[in-house]
DSSP file (Angstrom, degrees, kcal/mol; ACC not computed):
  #  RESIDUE AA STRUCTURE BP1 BP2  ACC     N-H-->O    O-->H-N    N-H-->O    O-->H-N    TCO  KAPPA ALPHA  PHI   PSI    X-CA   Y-CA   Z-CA
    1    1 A X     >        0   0    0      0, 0.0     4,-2.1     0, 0.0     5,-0.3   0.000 360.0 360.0 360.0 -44.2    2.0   60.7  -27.1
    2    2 A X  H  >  +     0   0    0      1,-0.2     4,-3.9     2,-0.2     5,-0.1   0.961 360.0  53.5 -50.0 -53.5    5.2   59.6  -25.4
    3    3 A X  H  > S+     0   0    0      1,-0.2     4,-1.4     2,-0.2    -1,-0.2   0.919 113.1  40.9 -36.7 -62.3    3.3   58.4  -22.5
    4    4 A X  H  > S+     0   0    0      2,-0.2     4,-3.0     1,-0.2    -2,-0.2   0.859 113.0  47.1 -39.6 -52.2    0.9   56.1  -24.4
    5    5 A X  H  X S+     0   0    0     -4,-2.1     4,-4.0     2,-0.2     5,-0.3   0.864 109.3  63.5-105.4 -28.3    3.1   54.6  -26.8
    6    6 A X  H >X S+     0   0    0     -4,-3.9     4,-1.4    -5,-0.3     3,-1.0   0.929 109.7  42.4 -30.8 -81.3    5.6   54.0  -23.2
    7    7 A X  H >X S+     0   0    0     -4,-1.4     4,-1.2     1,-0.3     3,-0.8   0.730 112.0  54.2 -33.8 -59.1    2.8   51.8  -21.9
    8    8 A X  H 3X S+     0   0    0     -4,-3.0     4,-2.3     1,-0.3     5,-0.4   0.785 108.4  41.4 -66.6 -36.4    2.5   50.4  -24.8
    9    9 A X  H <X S+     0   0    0     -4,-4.0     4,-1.7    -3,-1.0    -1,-0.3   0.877 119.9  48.8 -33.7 -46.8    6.1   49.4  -25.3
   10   10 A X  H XX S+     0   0    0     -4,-1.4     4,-1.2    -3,-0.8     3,-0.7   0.921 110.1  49.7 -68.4 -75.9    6.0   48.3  -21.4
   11   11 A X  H 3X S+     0   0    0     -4,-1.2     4,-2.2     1,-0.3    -2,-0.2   0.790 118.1  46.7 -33.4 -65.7    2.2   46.0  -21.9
   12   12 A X  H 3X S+     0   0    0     -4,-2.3     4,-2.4     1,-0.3     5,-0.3   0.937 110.5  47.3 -70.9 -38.9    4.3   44.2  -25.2
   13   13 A X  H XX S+     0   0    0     -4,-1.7     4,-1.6    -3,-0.7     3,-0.7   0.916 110.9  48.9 -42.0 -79.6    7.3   43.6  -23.4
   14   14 A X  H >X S+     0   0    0     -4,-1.2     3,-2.3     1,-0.3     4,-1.5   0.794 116.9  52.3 -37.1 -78.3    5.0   42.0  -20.3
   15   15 A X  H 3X S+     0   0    0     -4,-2.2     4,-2.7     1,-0.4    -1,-0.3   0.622 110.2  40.3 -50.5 -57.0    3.4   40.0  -23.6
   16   16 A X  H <X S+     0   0    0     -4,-2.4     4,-0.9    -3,-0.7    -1,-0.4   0.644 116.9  50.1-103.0 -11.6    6.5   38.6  -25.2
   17   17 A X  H <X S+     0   0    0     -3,-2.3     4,-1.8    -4,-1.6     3,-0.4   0.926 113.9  47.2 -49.1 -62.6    8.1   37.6  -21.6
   18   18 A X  H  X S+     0   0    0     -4,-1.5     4,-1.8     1,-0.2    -2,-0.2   0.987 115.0  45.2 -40.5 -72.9    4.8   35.9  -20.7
   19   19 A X  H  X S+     0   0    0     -4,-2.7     4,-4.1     2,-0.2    -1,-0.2   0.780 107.4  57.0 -32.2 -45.4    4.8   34.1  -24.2
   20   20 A X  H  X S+     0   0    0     -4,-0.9     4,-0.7    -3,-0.4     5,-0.4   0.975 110.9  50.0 -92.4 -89.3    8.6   33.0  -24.1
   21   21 A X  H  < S+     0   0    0     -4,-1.8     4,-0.3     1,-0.2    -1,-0.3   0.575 108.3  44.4 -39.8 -32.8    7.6   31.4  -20.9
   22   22 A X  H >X S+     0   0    0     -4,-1.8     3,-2.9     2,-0.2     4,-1.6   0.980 115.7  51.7 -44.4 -79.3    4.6   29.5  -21.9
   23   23 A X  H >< S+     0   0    0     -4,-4.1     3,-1.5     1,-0.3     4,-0.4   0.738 107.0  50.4 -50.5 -42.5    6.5   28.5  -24.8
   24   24 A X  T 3X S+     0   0    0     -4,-0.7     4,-0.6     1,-0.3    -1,-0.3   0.501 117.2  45.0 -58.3 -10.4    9.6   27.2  -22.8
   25   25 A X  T <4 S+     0   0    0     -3,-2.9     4,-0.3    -5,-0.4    -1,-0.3   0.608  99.5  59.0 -86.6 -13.3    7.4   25.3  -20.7
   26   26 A X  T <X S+     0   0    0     -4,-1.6     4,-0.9    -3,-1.5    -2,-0.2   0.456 102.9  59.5 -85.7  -3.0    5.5   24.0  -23.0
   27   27 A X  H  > S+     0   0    0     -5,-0.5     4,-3.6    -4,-0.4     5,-0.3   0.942  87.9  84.6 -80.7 -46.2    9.2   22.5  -24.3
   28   28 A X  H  X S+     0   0    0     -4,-0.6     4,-1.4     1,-0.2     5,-0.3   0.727  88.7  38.6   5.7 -97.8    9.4   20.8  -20.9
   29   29 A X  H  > S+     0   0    0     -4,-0.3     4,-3.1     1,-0.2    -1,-0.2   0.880 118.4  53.4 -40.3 -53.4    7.4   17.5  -21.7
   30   30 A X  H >X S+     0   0    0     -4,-0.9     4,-1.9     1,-0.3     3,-1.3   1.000 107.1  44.1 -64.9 -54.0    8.9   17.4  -25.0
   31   31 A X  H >X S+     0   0    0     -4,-3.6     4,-3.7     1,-0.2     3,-0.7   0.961 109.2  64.2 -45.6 -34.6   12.9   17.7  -24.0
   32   32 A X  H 3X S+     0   0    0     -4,-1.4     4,-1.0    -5,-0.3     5,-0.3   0.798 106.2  49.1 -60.8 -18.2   12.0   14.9  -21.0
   33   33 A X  H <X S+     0   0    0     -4,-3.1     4,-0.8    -3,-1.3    -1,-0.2   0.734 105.6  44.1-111.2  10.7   11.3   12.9  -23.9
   34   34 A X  H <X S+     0   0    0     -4,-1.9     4,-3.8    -3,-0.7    -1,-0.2   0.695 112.6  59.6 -98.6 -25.3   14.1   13.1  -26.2
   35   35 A X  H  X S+     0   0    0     -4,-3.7     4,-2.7     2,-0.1     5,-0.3   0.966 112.3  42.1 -63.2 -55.0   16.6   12.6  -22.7
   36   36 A X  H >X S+     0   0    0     -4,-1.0     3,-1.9    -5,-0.3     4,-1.2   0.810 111.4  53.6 -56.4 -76.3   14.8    9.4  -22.2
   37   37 A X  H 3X S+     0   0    0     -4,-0.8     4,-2.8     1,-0.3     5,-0.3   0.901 115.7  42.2 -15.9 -60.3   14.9    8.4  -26.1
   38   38 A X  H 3X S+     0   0    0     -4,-3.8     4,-3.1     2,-0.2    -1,-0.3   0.948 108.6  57.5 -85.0 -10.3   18.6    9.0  -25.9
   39   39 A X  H <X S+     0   0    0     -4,-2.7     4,-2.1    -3,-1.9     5,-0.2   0.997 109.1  47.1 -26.4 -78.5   18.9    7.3  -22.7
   40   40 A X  H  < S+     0   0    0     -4,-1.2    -1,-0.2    -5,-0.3    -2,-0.2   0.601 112.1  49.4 -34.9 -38.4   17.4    4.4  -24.4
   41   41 A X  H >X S+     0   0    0     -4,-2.8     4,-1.4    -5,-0.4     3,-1.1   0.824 105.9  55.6-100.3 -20.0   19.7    4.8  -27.4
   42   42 A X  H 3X S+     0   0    0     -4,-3.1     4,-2.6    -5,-0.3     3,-0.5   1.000 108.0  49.3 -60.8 -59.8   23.0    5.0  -25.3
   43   43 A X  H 3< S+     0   0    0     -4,-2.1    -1,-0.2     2,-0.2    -2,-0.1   0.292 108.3  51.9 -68.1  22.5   22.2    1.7  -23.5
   44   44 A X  H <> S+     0   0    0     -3,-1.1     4,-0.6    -5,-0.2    -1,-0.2   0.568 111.3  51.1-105.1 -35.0   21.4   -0.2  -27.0
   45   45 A X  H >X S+     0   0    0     -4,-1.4     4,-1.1    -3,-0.5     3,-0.7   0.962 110.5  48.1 -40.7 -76.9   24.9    1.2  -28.0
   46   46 A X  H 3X S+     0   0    0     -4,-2.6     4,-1.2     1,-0.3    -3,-0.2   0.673 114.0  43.5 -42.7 -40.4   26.4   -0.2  -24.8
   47   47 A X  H 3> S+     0   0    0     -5,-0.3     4,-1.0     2,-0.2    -1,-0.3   0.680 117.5  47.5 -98.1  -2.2   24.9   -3.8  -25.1
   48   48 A X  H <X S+     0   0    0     -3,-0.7     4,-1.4    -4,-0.6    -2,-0.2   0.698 112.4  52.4-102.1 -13.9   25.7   -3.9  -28.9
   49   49 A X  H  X S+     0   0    0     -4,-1.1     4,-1.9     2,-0.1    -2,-0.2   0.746 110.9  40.7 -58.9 -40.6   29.0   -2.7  -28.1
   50   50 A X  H  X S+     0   0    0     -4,-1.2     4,-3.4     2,-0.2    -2,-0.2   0.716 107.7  63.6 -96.2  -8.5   29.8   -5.3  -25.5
   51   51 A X  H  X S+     0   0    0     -4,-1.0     4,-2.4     2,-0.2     5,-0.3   0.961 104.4  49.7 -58.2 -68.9   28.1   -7.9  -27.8
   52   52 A X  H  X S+     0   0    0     -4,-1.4     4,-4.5    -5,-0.2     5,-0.2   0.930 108.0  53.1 -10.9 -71.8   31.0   -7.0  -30.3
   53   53 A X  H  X S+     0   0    0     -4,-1.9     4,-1.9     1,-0.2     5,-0.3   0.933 106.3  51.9 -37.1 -66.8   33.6   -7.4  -27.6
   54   54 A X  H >X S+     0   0    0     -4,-3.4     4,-1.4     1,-0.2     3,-0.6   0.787 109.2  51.7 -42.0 -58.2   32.2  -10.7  -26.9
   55   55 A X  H >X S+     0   0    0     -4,-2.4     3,-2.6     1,-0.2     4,-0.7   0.968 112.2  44.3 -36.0 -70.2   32.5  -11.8  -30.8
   56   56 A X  H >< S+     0   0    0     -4,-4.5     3,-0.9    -5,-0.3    -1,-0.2   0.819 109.6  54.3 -52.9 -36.7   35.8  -10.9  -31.2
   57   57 A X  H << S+     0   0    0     -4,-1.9    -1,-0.3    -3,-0.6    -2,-0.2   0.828 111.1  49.0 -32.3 -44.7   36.8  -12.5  -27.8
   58   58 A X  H <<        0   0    0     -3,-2.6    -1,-0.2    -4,-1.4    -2,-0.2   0.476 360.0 360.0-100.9  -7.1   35.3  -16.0  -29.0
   59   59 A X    <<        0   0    0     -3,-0.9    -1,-0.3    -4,-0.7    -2,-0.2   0.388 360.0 360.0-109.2 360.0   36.9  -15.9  -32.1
């Protein structure tokens, strides 16, 4: 029995390594698109920041 239920341990291992990679790749696409999103929101930050500056300068 010890033999068998080895394999089996080893075969479910293989599975949840395999899986955990698939899933972290499948994460990929999605993390490229939350850096760009906050890209996107740091340089709206930046020009609404130096828009400030400018008010307060002009006043």
């Amino acid at each position: 029995m010890d033999p068998v239920l080895r394999q089996f341990r080893d075969q479910v291992l293989y599975l949840k390594h395999n899986l955990n990679a698939a899933a972290i790749g499948s994460l990929r696409g999605t993390a490229d698109s939350i850096q760009a999103n906050i890209q996107r929101l740091v340089e709206q930050m930046n020009r609404s920041i130096a828009e400030a500056d400018r008010f307060i300068q002009a006043l």
